[in-house]
C-alpha positions in Angstrom: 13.3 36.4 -19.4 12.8 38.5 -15.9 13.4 42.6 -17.1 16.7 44.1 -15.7 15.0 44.7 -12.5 12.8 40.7 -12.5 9.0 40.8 -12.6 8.4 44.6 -10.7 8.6 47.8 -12.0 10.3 48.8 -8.6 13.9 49.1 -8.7 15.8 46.1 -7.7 18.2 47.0 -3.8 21.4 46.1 -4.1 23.7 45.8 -1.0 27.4 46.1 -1.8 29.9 45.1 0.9 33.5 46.2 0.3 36.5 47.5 2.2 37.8 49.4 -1.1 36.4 52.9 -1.0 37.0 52.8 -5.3 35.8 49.4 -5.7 32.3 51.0 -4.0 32.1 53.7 -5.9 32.7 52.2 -9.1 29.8 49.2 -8.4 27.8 51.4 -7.1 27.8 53.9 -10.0 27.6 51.5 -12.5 24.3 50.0 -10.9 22.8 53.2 -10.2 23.4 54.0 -13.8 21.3 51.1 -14.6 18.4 51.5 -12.6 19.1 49.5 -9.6 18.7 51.4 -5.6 22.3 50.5 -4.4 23.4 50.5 -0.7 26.9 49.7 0.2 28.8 49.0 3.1 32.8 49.0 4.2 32.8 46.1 5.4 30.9 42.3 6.0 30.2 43.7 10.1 28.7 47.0 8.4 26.7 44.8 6.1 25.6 42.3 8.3 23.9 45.7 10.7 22.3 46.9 7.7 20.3 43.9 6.4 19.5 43.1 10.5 17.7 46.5 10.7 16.9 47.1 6.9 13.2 47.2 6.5 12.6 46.8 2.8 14.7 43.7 1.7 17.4 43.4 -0.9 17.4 41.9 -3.9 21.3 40.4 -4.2 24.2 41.2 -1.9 27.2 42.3 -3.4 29.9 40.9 -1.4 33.8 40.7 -1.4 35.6 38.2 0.0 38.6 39.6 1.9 37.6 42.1 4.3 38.9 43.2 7.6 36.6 42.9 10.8 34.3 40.6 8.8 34.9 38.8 5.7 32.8 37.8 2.8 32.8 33.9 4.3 31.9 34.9 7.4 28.8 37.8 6.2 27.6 34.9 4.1 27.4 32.3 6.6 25.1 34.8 8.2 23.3 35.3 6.0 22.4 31.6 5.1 21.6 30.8 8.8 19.1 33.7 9.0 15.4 32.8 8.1 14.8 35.7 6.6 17.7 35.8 4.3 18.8 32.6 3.4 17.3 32.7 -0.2 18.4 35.9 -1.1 21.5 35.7 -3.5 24.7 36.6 -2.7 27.4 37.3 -5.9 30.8 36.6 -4.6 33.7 38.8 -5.7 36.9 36.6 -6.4 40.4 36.8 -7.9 40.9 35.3 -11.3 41.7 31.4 -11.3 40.8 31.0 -7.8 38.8 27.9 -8.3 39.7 26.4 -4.4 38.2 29.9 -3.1 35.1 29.2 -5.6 34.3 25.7 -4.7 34.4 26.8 -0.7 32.0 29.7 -1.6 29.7 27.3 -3.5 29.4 25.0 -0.7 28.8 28.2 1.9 25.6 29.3 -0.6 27.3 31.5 -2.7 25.9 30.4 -6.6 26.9 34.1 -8.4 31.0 35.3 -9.4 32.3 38.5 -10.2 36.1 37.8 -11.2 38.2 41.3 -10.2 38.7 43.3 -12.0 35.4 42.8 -14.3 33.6 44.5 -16.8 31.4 46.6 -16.3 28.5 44.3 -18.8 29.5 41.3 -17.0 28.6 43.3 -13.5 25.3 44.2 -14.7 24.6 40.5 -16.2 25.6 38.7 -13.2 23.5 41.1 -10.8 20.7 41.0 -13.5 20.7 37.4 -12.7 21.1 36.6 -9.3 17.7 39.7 -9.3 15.6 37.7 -11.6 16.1 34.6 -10.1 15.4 35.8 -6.4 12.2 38.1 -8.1 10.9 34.8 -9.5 11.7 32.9 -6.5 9.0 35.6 -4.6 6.8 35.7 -7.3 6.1 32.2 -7.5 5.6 31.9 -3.3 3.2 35.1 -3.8 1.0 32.7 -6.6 1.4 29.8 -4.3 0.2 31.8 -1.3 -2.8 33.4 -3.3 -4.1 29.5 -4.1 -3.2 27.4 -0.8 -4.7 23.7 -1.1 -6.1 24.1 -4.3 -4.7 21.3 -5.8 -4.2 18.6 -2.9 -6.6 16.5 -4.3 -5.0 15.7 -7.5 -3.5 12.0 -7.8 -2.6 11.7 -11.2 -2.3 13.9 -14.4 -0.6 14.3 -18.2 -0.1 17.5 -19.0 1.2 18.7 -22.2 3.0 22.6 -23.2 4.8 24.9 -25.3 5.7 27.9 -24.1 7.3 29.5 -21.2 4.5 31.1 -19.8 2.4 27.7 -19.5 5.2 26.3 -18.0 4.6 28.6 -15.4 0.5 27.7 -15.3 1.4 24.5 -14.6 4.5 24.8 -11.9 1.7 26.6 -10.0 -0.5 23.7 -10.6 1.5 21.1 -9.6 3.9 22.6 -6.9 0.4 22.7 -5.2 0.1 19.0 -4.9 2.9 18.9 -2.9 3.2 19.1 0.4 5.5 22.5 0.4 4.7 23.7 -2.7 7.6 26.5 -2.4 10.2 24.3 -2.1 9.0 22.6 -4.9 7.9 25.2 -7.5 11.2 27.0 -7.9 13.2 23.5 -8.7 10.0 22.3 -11.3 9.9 26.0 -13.1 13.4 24.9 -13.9 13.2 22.0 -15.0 10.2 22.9 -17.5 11.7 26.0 -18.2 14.4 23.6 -19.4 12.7 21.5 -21.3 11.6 24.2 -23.7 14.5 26.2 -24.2 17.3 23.5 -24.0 15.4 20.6 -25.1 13.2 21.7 -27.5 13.9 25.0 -29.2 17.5 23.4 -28.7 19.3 26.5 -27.2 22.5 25.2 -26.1 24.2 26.5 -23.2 27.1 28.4 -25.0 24.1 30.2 -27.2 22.1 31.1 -24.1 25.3 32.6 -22.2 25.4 34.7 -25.3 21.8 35.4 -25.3 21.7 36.6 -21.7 24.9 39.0 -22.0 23.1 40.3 -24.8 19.7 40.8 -22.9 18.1 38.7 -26.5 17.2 35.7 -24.1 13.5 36.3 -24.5 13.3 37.3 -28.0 14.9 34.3 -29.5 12.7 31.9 -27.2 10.0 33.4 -28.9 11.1 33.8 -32.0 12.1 30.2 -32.2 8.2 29.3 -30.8 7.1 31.0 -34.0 9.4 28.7 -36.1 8.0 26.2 -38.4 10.6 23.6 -37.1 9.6 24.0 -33.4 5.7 24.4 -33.9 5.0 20.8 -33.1 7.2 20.5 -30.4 5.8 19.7 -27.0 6.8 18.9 -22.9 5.0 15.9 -22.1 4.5 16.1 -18.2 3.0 12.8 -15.8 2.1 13.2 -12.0 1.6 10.6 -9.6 1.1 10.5 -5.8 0.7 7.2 -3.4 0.7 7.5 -0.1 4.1 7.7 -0.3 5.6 10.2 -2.7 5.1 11.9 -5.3 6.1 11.6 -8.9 6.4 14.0 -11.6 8.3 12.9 -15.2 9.1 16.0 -17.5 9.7 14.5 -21.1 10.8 17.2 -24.4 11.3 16.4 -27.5 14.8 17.3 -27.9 17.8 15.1 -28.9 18.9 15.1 -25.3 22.5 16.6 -23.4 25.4 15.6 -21.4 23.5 16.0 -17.8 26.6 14.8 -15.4 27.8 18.0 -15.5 24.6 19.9 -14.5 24.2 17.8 -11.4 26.4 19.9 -9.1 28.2 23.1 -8.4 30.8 24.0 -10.7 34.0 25.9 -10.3 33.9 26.3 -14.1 30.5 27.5 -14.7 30.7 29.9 -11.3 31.0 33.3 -13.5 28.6 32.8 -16.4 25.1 34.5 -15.8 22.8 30.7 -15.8 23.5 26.9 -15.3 22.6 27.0 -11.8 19.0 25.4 -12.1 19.8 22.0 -12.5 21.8 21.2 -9.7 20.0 23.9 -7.6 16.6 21.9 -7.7 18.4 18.7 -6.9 20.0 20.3 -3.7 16.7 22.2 -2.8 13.5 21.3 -4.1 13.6 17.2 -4.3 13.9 14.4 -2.8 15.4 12.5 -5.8 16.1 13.7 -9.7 17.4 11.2 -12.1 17.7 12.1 -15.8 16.8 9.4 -17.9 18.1 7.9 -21.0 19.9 10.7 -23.5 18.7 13.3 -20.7 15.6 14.8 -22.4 13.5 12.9 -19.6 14.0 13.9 -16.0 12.1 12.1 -12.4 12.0 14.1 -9.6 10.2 12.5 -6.5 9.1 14.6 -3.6 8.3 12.5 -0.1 4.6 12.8 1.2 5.4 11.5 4.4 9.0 10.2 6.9 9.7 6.0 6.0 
């Protein structure tokens, strides 16, 4: 799991947008307290000046939704048409049982809720997330940069791993032999990253929620690697191009799960701190994903070429 602050020892900017002068202060002292560089704003027009003449980036924006001048619906649309902060993530303050308000913030980019008045653990793990998941997100275009074409000649491979970190090795790998490998790499270090934890170490998501507000994520991935009953436990991996597309089948060895549910945005899953991968790499990084049988096999397809 990505430290507090993802994979840099540099502490993580925050941007907080709020018309309450308390709410502010009380975000923004918490996440100071934790280590993060905060900068806040009074409203979504004040926000919107500081990222266009920031210099340094941001790591999440902290927005709220009702907000004079400019709202949180209107910073964030923004934001998503702007090249150089669409991918940044945006946690979405929201009123408890507002699951209409969710859903249209879900569709407007919006993948990380805070419900008010929160807790000041849930702040941190929420925050914590949408960092680690925008850190690995540059991490992994930094890699991909670093070996450009490498790969482009590959046509067809099996590939076999256990842990998280060759799960990364080989996202690298293969992202390359696509034709944009960032679009690609963040959607397929899910989906591996999957296959380990949830498949075959059989972390279920209830026990992960719990293991991310608890910051033990990590520990009981490896911990469970070390275990007798997962030892011989492996994600079986096949990539094929044509001159069409190309084809990549991720296959644990895991009794399988419910996948429907995991295939889009949900209302009820909008506050907890993960579950965002699956549906996120359908949207984003593929052409096609189909889950397969019991669900511990998953096709993703990525087009070489227009029909």
């Amino acid at each position: 799991m990505t430290s507090l602050h993802g994979h840099s020892s540099v502490p993580a900017r925050i941007l907080v947008v709020d018309d309450e002068p308390f709410n502010l202060e009380i975000i923004s002292e918490n996440l100071v307290d934790a280590g993060y560089e905060v900068i806040t704003a009074e409203d979504g027009k004040a926000g919107w000046e500081i990222l266009l003449h920031d210099s340094q980036g941001f790591d999440a924006i902290l927005l709220d939704r009702m907000m004079p001048r400019m709202d949180g619906m209107e910073m964030l649309a923004h934001v998503r048409q702007h090249p150089e902060f669409q991918h940044v993530p945006v946690v979405m303050q929201t009123a408890v049982g507002a699951a209409e308000s969710v859903r249209e913030g879900l569709a407007a980019g919006a993948y990380y809720y805070l419900i008010k008045p929160f807790q000041r653990e849930m702040l941190l793990t929420i925050v914590a997330a949408a960092v680690g998941f925008h850190r690995e997100r540059r991490s992994l275009e930094r890699q991909l940069a670093d070996q450009a074409g490498t790969f482009r000649l590959l046509v067809s491979g099996e590939f076999r791993f256990r842990t998280l970190a060759e799960a990364r090795q080989l996202t690298l790998l293969l992202s390359q032999a696509c034709p944009e490998p960032q679009r690609v790499a963040l959607g397929l270090s899910e989906l591996l990253v999957n296959a380990v934890e949830h498949g075959n170490l059989g972390i279920s998501y209830q026990e992960k929620t719990r293991l991310v507000q608890q910051g033990r994520w990590q520990d009981e991935i490896d911990q469970r690697l070390q275990d007798a009953a997962y030892q011989g436990r492996y994600v079986q991996v096949s990539f094929h191009c044509d001159e069409r597309e190309i084809s990549v089948m991720i296959k644990d060895e895991g009794p399988g799960f419910d996948w429907q549910p995991f295939l889009s945005f949900s209302p009820d899953r909008a506050f907890d701190p993960h579950g965002r991968g699956i549906s996120m790499a359908r949207m984003l990084s593929f052409d096609d994903l189909e889950f397969l049988g019991c669900g511990n096999a998953v096709r993703v397809k990525v087009k070489r070429k227009a029909d």
